[in-house]
N, C-alpha and C positions, 0 to 999 in steps of 0.2 A: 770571569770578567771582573771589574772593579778591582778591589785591593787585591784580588788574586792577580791581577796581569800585570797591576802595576806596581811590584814588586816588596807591599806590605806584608807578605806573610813568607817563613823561609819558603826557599826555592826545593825543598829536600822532598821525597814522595809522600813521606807524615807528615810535613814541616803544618800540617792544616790545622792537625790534632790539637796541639798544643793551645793556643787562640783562641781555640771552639772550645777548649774544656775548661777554660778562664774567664769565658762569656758568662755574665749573670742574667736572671731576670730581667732588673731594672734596667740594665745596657740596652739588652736586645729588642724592650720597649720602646726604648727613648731612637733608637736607629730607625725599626722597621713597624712601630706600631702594636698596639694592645692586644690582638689578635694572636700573632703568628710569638710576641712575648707569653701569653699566657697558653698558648699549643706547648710550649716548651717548660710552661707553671706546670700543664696535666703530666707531660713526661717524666717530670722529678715526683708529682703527685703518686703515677703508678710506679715507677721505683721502692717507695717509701712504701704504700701497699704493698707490694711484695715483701720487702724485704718483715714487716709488721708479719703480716698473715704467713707467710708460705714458708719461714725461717724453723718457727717453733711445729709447726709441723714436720716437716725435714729432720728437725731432729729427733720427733716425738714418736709417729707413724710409721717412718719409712720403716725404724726398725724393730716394731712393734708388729705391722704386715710381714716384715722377712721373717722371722721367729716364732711368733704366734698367731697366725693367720693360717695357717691350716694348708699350706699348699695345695691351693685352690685353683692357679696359674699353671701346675703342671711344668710342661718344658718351658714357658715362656718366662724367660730368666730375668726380662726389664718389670714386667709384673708382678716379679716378687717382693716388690717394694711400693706396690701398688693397692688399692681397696679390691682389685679383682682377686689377689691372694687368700682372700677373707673366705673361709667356709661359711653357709649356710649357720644362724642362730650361734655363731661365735659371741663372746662376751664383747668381742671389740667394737660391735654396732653401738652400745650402751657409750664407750668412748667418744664415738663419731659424731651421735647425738650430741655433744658437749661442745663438739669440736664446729659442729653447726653455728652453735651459739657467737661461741670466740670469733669466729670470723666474721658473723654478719655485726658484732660490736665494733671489733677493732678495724672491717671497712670505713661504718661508720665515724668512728671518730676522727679517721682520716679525712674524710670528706669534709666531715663539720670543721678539720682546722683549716683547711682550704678558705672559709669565708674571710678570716682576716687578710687575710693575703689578697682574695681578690677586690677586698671593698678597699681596700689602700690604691693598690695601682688602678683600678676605676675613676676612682675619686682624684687622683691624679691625671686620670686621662680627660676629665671632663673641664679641670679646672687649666689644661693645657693646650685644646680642643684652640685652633686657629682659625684665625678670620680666613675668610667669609661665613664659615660655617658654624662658628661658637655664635652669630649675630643675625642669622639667617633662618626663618621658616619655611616652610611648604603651605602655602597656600591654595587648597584646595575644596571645588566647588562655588566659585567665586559665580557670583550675580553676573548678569549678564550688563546690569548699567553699571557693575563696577570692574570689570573684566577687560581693562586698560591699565598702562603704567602712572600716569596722572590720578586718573579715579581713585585704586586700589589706596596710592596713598595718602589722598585725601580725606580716604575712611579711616586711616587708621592715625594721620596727624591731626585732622579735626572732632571727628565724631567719637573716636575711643579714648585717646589720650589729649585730647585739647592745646596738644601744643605738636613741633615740629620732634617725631623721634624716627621718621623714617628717611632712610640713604638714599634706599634705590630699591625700583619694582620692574621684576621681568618676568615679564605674563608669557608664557607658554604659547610658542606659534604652529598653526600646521605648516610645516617644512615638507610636505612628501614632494612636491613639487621641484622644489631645490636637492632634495636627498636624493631623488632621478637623474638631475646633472651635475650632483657631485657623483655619481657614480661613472656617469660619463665620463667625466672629466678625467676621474682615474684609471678608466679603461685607458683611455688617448694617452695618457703621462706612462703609462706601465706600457706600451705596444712602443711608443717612444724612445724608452729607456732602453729597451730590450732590443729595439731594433741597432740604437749607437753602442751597443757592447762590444764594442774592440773587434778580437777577430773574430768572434760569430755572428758579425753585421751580416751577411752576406747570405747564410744559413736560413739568417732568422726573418730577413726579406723576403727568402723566398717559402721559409713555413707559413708566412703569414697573406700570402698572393704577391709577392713583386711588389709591394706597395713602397710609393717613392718616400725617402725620410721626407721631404717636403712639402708631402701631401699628408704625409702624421702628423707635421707641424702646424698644417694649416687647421687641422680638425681637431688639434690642441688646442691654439688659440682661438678657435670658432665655442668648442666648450668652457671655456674659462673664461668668456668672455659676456655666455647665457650664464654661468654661474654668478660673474660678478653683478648682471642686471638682477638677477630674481635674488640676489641677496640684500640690495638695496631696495628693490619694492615692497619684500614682505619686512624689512625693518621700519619702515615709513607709516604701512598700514597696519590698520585695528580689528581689519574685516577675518584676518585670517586670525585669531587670539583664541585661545579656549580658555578654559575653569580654572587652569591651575596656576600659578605664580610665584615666584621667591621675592619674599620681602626680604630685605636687609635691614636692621638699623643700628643707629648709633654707636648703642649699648646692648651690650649683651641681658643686663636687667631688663630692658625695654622686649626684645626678645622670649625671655621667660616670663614676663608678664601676660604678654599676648596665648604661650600657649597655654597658659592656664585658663583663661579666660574663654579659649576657643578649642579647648579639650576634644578630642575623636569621641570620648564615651558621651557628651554634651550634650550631642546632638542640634548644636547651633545652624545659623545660617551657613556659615563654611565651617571649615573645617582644618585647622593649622596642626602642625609637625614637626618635628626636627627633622631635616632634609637631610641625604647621604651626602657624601661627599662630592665636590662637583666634578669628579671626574668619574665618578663612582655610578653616576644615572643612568637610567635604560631609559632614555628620553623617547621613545616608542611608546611606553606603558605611559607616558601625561598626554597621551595623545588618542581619545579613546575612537575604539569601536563599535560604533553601536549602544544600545541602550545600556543599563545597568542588568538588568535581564539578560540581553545578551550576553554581556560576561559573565554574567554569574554561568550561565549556560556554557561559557568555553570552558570555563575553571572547572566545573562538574565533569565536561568530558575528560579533561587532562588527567582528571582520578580517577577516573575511569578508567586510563588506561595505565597508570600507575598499578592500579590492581591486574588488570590485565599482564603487565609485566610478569607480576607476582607468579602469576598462574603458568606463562608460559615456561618461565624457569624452572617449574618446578620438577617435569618431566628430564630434564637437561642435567641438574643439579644429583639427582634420584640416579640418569644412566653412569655419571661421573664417580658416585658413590658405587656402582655396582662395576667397573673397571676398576676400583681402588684397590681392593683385593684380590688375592689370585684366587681365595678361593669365592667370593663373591661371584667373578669373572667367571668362573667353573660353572655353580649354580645358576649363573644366566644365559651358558652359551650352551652346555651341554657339553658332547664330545663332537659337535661341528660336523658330524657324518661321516666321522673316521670310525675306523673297527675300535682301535686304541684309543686311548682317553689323552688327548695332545697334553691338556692341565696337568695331569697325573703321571707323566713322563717330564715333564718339564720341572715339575717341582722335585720331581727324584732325583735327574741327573745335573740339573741345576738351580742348585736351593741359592745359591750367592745372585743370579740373574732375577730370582723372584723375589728374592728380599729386596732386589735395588728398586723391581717394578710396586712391593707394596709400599715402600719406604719414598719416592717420589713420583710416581703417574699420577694419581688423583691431587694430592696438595699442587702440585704442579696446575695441573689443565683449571683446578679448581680456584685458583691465585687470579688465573688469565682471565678466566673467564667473570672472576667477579670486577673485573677493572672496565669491563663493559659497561658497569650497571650506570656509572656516574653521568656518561655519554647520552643513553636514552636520558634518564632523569632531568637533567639537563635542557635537551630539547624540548621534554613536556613542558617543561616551569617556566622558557623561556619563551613557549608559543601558545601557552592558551590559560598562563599565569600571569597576572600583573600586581610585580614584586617592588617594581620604580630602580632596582639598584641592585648592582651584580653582587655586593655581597651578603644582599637578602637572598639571593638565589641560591648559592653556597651552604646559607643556612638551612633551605627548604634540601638543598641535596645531602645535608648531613643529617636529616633526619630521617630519611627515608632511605638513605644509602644503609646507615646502620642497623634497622629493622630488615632490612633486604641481608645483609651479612649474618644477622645473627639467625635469622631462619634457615639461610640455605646453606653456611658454611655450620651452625652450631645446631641446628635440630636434623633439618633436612636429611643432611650428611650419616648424623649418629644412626636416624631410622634404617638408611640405607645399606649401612655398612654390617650386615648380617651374613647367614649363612644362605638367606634368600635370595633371590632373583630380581631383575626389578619389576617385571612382569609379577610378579608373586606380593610384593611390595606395593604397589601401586594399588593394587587387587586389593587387597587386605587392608588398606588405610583409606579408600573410598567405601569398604562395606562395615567398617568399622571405626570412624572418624573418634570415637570417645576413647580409643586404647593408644590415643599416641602417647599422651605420657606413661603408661604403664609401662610401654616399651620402650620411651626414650631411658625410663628407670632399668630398665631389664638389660638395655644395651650400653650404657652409658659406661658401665663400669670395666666390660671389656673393651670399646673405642676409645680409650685415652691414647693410642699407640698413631693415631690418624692425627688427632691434636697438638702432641708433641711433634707430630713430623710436619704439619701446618707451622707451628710458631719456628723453627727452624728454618725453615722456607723464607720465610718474615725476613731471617738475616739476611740471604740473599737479596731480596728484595730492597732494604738498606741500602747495600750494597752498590746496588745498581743506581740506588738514588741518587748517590754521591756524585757517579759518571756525568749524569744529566746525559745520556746517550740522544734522546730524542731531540734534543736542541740541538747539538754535534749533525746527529745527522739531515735535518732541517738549514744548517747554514752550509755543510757540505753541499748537499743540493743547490740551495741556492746561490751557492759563490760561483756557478758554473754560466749563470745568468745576471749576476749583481756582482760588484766590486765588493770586496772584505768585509770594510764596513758599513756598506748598505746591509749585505748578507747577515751580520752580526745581529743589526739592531733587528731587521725583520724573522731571528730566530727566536726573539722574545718576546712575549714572555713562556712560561714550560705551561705545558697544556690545562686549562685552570678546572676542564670537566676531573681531570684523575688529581692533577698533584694541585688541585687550589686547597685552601684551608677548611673545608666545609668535606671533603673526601678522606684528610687526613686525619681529622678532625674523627670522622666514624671508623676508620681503619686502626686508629691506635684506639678508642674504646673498643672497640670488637677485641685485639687484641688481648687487652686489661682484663674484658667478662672471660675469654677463653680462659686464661689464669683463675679467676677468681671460682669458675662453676668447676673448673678439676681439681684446683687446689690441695682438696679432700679426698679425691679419688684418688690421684698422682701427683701426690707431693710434690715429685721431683717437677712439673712440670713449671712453678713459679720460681725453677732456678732458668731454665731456660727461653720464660716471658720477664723475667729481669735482664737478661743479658740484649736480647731484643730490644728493649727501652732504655738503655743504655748505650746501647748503636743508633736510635731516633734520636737521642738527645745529643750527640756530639754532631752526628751527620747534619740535623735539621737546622741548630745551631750556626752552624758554616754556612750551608744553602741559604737562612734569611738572610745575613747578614753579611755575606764576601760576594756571592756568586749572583743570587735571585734579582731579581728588579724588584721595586716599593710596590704594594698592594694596598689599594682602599682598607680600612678598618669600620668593622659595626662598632668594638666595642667590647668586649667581654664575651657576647654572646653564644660564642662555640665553646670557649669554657664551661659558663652555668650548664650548654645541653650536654656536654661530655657527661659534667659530675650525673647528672641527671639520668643519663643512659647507663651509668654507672650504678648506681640505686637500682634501675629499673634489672640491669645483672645481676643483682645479689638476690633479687625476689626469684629469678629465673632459677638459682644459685640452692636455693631453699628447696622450691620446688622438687627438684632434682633428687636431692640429697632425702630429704620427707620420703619419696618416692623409693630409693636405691634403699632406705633402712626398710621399708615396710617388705621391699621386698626381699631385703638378704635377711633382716632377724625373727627368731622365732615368736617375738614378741610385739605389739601394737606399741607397747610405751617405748622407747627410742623413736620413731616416728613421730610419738605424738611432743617426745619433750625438744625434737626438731621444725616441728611447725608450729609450736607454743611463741619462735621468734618471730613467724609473722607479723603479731602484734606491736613488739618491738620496730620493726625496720617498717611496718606502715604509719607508725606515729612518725620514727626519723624521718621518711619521705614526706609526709606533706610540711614541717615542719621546716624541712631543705627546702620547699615551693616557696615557703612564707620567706624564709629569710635572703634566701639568695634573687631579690628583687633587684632588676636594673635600673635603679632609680636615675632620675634626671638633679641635676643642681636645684636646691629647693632656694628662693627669694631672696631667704635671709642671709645665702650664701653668696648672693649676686650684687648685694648692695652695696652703692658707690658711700667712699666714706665712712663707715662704720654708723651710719644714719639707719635706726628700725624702720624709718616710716616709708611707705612705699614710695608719696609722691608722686603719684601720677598725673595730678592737674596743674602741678607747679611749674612755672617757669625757670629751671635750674641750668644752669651749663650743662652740652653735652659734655660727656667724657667718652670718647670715642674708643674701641676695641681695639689694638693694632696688635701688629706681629711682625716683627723686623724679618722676620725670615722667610714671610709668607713670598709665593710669586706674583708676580706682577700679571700673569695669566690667572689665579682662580677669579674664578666671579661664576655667577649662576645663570648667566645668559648662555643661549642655547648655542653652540661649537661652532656651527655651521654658517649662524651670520656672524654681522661684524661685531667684534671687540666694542664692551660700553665704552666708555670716557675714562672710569676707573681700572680700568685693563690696558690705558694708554702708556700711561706713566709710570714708575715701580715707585710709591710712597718712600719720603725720606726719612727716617729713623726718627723719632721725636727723642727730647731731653729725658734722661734716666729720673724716674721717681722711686724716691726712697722707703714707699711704702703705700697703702692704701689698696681700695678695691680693685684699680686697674693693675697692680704689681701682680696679685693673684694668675692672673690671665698668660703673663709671660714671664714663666720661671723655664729654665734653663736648667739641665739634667747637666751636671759637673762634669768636665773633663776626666776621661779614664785613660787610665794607662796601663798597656800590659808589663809584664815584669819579664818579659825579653825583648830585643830589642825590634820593637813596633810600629808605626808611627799611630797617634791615636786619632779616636775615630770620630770623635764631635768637635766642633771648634767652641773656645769658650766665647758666649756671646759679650758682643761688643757694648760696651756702658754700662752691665751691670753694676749693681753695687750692692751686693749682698742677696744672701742666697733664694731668697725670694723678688730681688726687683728686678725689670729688666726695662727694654728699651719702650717705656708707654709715653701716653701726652702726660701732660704736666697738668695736675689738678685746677688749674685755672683757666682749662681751655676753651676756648670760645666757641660758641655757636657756627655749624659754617656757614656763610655769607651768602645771602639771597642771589650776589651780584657776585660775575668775575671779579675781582679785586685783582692790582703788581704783586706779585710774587716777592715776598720780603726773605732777604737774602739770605740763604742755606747756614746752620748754625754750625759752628767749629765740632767738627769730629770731634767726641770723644776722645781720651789715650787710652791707646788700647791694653788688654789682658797681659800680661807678659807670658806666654807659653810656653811648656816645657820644649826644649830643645828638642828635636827629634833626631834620629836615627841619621848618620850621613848619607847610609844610601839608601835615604826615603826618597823616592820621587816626588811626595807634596812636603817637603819640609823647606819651612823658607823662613827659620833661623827665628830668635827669641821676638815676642810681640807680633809674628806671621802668623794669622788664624787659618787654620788649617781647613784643607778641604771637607764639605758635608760627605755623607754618604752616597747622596746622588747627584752629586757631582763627581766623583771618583768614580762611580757607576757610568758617567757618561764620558770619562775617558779611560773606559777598559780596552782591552785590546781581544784575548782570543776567549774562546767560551769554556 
């Protein structure tokens, strides 16, 4: 959909490639937000790790293992290029030991140069951050005699700041009442709709009892009609209002003043925040249940059963691992109560069928089955967590999705994959809990062959992303009950438990540790987790930015936890490896000069906590006019925050009633300022162009004048007026940008000085999915 259908990109079956491998960073921020930009910062991040760590290896090891390594591997001909090649107290453990080293550094350093890059586009993303929400807090815990929209901010124009700095206050209503007959409502509009479907009116009458369209209609308008009374009573009254609230004001300065003042670690009378996005809220969670007690009590269960989860997989995870192999599969089944041994006839007469079954059954069923985990997780966080905003939820699923990944696809698995049973396995790891690493060391060095066949899989997987098959077949279904484009819009967005950013987010670090902990074992393995992150990065490229719909942004957030999960891999990395020398060399020192880097890589870790903080805009950076002084009691002109591009729909009142006042009208563009604190606010990512023929993808914004100003008020702007005041008549448009010509047969191109369509607007006239 979007520029794909509407004929932006070639029409050729590659014609995508091209586009996606000329998208930058900064583009694909400025399009689709900091988030899903910096998923695509870690992508290039783990390239660049590979190609650093896993290159001089390759060249060093591989042929170091084939030659003098002792032929330790026997017939298996990919592990002679492998650490499993290596005999027993070979000199090459002494190597390895070193080779320890090099990799937990040059991770490192990698890491460490990631901070420049993400404090620039941060700081960018905060100083770009659009009204309502650069000017907007969370107020939360609010008094019960201030827990109105007049009250609130009369607290905060009289009593904190002594003059007028607040817009607008919208106190948090209980809605369950109305949320019952907006449900109604959509029952009767959907039974409605589906009854007037063309030729399967008739069908669908009679699936549904005979019922007359007439009598749908009348019980349509009977519920939309309780919706529209209980949306007007509870906007009137104050009885139904709870603790929470969004102030707006002015200034964005006036804003960060407040949260400083009313810090969460404080411990004040309330409690202020920077609020998600307004479309971004789980407006359920400002609407509590029960005491504070009580939820603490829900949240305690919900990890509860988070752990729970853990536990049940682990039997699942263990039998998937004991079907991976054939001869696994042997030691677990036996000979099945045959005279003949079925395994040991099967691998005789055919060795091609059993290689195809070692080589995909397990990576397979084991792919599948970890695409469940994000689904449960999901449901815990979203019913007995209170997160306020789905892409807090995301974040709580990327951390516990990737701790779920790297035990059961990276320990789990390894323990499994023996010559044991899993009965025998299970046995032996609950009577002996302290020998798991000895034996993840003892096994580790012959399961590289599961790994490799895991990141291969990966491709596939790619692959399929690209289809977007699950939308395909989501609007196919429903085009058989909804016209095209009803169908279309309600096949989006793609399922946000598997493919949101907070699951992709831990599946490409799961990926990067899988590289990084065999790196050393099997060389060859980070040539085939670079090629894998090289199909993420062209595929995922395209998906945000042609195909996907816009998504809420936290922020950087899934970035910092990658790098982080990333670190937390290498210590995993060490262990391993500490472990694999003590046990293949005849000697304690190679061991000990490989876990001498601990110290090392726990200094770089907490040192990566300290520096990669997400900090907020600090005061000095919010300041109108290049003025040090705060000014808090003075009487200064406002200078109000705008954003020419904002929509005339955000605001922070709750969805469900009616539209405030400032959601009425879409604000007129004010005159361009040539500089100052408000220019900060509305800077404008440049026009980009591809170098084939493309149409591009941002329009240049209207009245800038230079690379920092855009369309703000004019530093003399007045106070707004106590009183309606005439409407003093709309200022002459600016002359517009002159734009690069576009392509002839661009559908949005409408010739020099035409500002071309945004992104979501081309997104809302795409055509097929």
């Amino acid at each position: 959909q979007g520029e794909a259908a509407e004929g932006a990109l070639p029409s050729s079956f590659f014609g995508w490639i091209g586009p996606s491998v000329s998208l930058t960073v900064p583009e694909i921020i400025s399009d689709v937000g900091l988030d899903r930009g910096m998923f695509i910062q870690f992508l290039d991040f783990a390239v660049r790790t590979l190609l650093v760590v896993g290159l001089p290896q390759i060249l060093i090891l591989c042929p170091l293992h084939y030659f003098f390594g002792g032929n330790a591997a026997g017939q298996d001909q990919l592990s002679t290029f492998d650490m499993a090649n290596v005999t027993r107290g070979s000199w090459l453990c002494w190597l390895h030991a070193g080779t320890v080293w090099y990799v937990v550094v040059a991770t490192q350093w990698c890491i460490t140069s990631q901070k420049k890059v993400f404090v620039q586009h941060r700081a960018k993303w905060l100083i770009e951050m659009p009204a309502p929400r650069a000017t907007t807090v969370l107020v939360e815990e609010v008094p019960e005699d201030k827990n109105t929209d007049e009250g609130l901010k009369r607290y905060f124009d009289e009593q904190i700041f002594g003059k007028e700095v607040v817009k607008n206050v919208h106190v948090v209503k209980d809605t369950s009442d109305l949320q019952n007959a907006l449900q109604r409502l959509r029952s009767a509009n959907e039974m409605l709709n589906i009854a007037r479907s063309g030729s399967k009116r008739d069908a669908v009458l009679k699936a549904i009892g005979g019922t007359a369209e007439s009598a749908l209609l009348a019980g349509q308008m009977a519920a939309q009609q309780q919706v529209e009374t209980l949306k007007q009573e509870i906007d009137r009254t104050d009885d139904l209002n709870l603790r929470s609230a969004f102030v707006t004001f002015y200034t964005r300065r006036d804003a960060g003043i407040v949260m400083r003042l009313f810090a969460l670690s404080d411990r004040e009378e309330i409690q202020v925040s920077l609020p998600p996005a307004p479309g971004d809220i789980i407006w359920k969670d400002l609407m509590p249940k029960g005491s504070k007690q009580a939820q603490t009590a829900r949240e305690t269960v919900g990890y509860m059963l988070v752990a729970l989860l853990f536990i049940l997989f682990v039997p699942i995870v263990l039998w998937i691992a004991a079907i991976a192999r054939w001869e696994s599969l042997h030691a677990t089944f036996g000979n099945l109560g045959f005279d003949q041994d079925p395994f040991a006839y099967a691998q005789e007469h055919y060795p091609e069928q059993v290689a195809l079954w070692n080589g995909l059954v397990g990576t397979v069923v084991l792919t599948f089955l970890m695409t469940t985990v994000p689904s449960f997780l999901m449901w815990i966080f979203s019913v007995f967590v209170v997160l306020k905003a789905y892409t807090a939820q995301q974040l709580r699923v990327q951390v516990w999705y990737f701790y779920f990944l790297v035990v059961f696809v990276l320990l789990v698995t390894a323990i499994g994959s023996s010559e044991f049973g899993l009965l025998q396995t299970v046995t032996f790891l609950v009577r002996n809990p302290l020998e798991i690493f000895p034996r993840l060391a003892e096994k580790m060095p012959s399961s590289t062959h599961f790994y490799l066949e895991y990141l291969l899989v990966q491709w596939g997987v790619q692959a399929l992303n690209i289809t977007r098959y699950l939308n395909l077949m989501k609007y196919l279904a429903l085009r058989n009950l909804y016209d095209a484009e009803e169908a279309k819009k309600m096949s989006e967005p793609e399922d946000q438990d598997y493919y949101g950013i907070g699951s992709l987010s831990a599946r490409a670090t799961l990926n990067l540790t899988i590289s990084l902990v065999f790196c050393t074992l099997s060389p060859l393995i980070s040539i085939i987790g670079l090629v894998n992150f090289l199909l993420a990065r062209v595929i995922h490229a395209y998906l945000f930015v042609y195909a996907e719909t816009k998504k809420s942004d936290l922020g950087g957030d899934f970035f910092v936890r990658s790098l982080l999960h990333t670190q937390q891999g290498v210590f995993l990395y060490v262990v391993l490896m500490t472990g694999v020398l003590m046990e293949r060399s005849n000697s304690w020192v190679p061991s000990a000069i490989a876990a001498t880097s601990f110290a090392y890589l726990t200094n770089s870790f907490f040192k990566f906590q300290r520096n990669f903080q997400l900090r907020e805009m600090g005061l000095h950076e919010l300041e109108a006019d290049g003025d040090t002084g705060l000014r808090i009691y003075d009487h200064q002109p406002h200078r109000e925050h705008t954003d020419d591009s904002l929509s005339a729909k955000e605001h922070y009142k709750q969805p469900e009633l009616p539209e405030p006042p400032e959601a009425q009208a879409r604000p007129q563009p004010a005159a361009a300022d040539e500089g100052g604190w408000s220019s900060w606010f509305n800077f404008k990512p440049p026009v980009r162009h591809f170098a084939m023929p493309v149409p591009q993808r941002r329009a240049a914004p209207v009245g800038s004048t230079g690379s920092l100003a855009g369309g703000t008020a004019a530093s003399s702007a007045p106070t707004p007026p106590a009183a309606p005041a005439a409407a003093p008549a709309p200022p002459a448009p600016p002359p517009p940008i002159p734009a690069r010509p576009a392509s002839p047969d661009s559908p949005d191109a409408g010739g020099p000085g035409v500002p071309r369509l945004l992104p979501e607007e081309r997104r809302e006239r795409g055509g097929c999915i």
